[in-house]
C-alpha positions in Angstrom: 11.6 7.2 -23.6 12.3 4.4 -25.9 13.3 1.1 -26.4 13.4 -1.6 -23.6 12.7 1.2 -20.4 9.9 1.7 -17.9 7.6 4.0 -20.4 7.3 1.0 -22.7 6.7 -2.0 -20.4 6.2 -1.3 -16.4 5.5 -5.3 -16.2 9.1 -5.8 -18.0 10.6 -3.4 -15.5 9.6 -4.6 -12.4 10.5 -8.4 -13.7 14.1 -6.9 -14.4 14.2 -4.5 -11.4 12.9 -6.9 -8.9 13.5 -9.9 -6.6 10.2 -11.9 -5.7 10.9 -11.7 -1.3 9.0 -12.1 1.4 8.6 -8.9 3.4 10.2 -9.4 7.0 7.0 -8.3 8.9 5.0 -10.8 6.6 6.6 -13.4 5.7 3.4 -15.1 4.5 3.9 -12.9 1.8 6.2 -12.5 -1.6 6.6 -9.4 -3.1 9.0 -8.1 -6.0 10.9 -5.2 -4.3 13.9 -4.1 -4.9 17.1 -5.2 -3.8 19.1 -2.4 -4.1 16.5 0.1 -2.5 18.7 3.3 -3.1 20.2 2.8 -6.6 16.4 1.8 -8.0 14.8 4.3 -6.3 17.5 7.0 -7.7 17.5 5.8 -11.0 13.7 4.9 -11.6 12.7 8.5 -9.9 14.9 10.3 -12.0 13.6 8.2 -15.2 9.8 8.3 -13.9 10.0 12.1 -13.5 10.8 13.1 -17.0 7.5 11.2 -18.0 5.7 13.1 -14.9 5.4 9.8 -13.0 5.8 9.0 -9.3 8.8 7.8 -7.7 8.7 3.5 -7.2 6.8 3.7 -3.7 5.5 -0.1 -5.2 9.3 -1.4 -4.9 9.4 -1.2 -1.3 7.7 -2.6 2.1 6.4 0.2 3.8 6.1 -0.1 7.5 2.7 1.5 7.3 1.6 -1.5 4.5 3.5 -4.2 6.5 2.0 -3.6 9.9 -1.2 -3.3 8.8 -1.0 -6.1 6.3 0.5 -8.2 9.0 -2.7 -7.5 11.3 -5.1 -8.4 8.6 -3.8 -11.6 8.5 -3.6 -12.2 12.2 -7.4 -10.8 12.4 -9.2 -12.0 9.3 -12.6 -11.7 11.0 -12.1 -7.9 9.7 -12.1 -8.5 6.4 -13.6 -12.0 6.1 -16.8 -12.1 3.7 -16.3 -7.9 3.0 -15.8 -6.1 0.2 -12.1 -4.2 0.6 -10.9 -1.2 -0.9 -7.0 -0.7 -0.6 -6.2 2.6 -0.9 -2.4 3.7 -2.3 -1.9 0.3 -2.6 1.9 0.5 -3.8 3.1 -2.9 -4.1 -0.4 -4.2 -2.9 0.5 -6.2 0.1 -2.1 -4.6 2.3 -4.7 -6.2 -0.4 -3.0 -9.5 -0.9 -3.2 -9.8 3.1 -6.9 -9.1 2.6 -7.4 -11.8 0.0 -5.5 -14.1 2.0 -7.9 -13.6 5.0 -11.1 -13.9 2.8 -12.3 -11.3 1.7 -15.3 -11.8 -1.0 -13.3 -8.9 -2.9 -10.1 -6.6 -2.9 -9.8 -3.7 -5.0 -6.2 -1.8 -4.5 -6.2 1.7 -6.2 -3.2 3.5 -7.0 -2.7 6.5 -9.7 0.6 5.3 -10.9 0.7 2.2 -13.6 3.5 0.8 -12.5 2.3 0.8 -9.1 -0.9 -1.3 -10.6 1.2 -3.8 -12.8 2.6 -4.8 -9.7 -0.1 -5.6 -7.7 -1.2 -7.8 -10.6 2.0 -9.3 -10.7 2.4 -9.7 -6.5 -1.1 -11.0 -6.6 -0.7 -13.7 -9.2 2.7 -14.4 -7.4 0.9 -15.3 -4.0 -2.2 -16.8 -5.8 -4.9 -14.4 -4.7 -7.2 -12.8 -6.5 -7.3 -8.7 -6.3 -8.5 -6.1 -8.9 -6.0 -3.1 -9.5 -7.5 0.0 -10.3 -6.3 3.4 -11.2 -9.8 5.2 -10.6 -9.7 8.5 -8.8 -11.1 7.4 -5.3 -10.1 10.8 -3.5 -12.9 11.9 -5.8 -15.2 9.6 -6.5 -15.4 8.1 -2.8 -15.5 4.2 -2.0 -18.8 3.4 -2.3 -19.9 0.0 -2.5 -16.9 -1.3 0.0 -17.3 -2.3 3.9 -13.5 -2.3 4.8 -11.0 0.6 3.7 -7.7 0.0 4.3 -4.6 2.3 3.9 -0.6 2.3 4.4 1.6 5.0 4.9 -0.6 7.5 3.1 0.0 10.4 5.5 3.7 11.0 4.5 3.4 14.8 3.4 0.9 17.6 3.9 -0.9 17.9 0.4 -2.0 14.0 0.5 -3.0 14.0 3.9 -5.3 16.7 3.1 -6.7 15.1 0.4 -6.9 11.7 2.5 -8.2 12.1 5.9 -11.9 13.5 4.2 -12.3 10.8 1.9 -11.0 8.2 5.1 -13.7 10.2 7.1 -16.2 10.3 4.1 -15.7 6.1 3.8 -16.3 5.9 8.0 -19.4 7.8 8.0 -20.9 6.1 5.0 -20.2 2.5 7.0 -17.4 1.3 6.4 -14.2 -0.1 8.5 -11.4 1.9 8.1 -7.7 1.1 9.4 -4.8 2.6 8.1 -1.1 1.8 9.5 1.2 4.9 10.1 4.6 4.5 11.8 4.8 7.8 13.1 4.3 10.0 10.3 4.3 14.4 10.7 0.3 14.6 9.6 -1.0 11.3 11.1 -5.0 12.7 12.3 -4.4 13.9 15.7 -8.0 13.2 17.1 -10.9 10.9 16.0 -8.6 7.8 15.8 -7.8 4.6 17.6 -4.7 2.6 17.9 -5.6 -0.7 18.4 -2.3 -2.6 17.6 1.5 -1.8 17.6 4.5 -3.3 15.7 8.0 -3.0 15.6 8.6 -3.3 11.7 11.8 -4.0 9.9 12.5 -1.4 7.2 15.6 -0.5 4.9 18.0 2.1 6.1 18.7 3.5 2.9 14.7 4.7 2.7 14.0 5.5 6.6 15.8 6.6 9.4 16.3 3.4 11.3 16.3 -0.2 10.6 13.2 -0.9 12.7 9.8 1.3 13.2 7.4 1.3 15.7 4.3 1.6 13.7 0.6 1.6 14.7 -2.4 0.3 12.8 -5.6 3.4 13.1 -9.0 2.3 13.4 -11.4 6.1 12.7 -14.0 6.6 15.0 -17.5 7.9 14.2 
């Protein structure tokens, strides 16, 4: 593609594309999402797909990211002092939450750049500090963290595959791991806690209701 469009500049087309909002689950937080949810997430899938790229999961306030997001924040002993990977971080409000509730470090991975330019831009907009990162974590692991965090990252059959080891793999090794799911087809069945439920504002156009109960995971040895 050429000219002005999202090959060129992702941080240029998420200004354009955007409003800065506060999610309605955490209002603590601004985001730029879109307003439109439909028409953007037509028109940037079909433009994002002839480069090979993801559709804009980063323009939007997942249930999964807001309700666990919102439970950081209202239990920052969890992340307080720890080093945090956020995993799929899409617009990285799961890792802003983190940042907010002290964490000594946040580190939100995602494989697609625009998804990366704006988690820079969301965290510069909230005045945290968090360090986007397109390494391959499915397989190189998340070493080095005490907290692992996820949102909405069992969706379809293929990622959860890939997912639930390395959320297993991350347990074992020490860490925390939570991960907020609102009811999705390959949530883990067994080895998993639910230790907080929300009723989470979402857009129509995206889910099949306006509001979804959603659960934040804690995996058990």
């Amino acid at each position: 593609m050429t000219g002005d469009g999202p090959a060129r500049d992702p941080v240029a087309f998420i200004r354009a594309e955007t409003r800065l909002i506060a999610p309605p689950h955490v209002p603590e937080i601004r985001l730029h999402l879109a307003d439109e949810a439909l028409d953007l997430w037509r028109r940037t899938e079909e433009e994002l797909d002839q480069m090979g790229l993801p559709p804009p999961y980063w323009a939007f306030a997942w249930a999964g990211g807001q309700a666990l997001a919102r439970h950081v924040l209202d239990h920052p002993e969890l992340v307080a002092g720890r080093r945090v990977l956020d995993f799929a971080s899409g617009s990285g409000i799961v890792a802003i939450a983190a940042a907010m509730a002290g964490a000594a470090s946040v580190t939100a991975t995602d494989i697609d750049r625009f998804s990366l330019a704006a988690i820079a831009l969301n965290a510069e907009a909230n005045g945290v500090a968090v360090t986007p990162s397109g390494a391959d974590v499915l397989a190189g692991g998340a070493a080095g963290h005490d907290v692992v965090l996820a949102g909405d990252v069992f969706y379809e059959k293929p990622m959860a595959d890939r997912v639930e080891p390395f959320l297993r793999a991350a347990q074992a090794s020490g860490a925390l791991v939570l991960f907020g799911d609102p009811g999705r087809s390959y949530v883990p069945k067994s080895g998993v806690e639910a230790i907080a439920t929300y009723e989470v504002p979402v857009t129509r156009a995206l889910e099949d209701s306006e509001v979804k109960r959603t659960r934040v995971w804690r995996l058990l040895p």
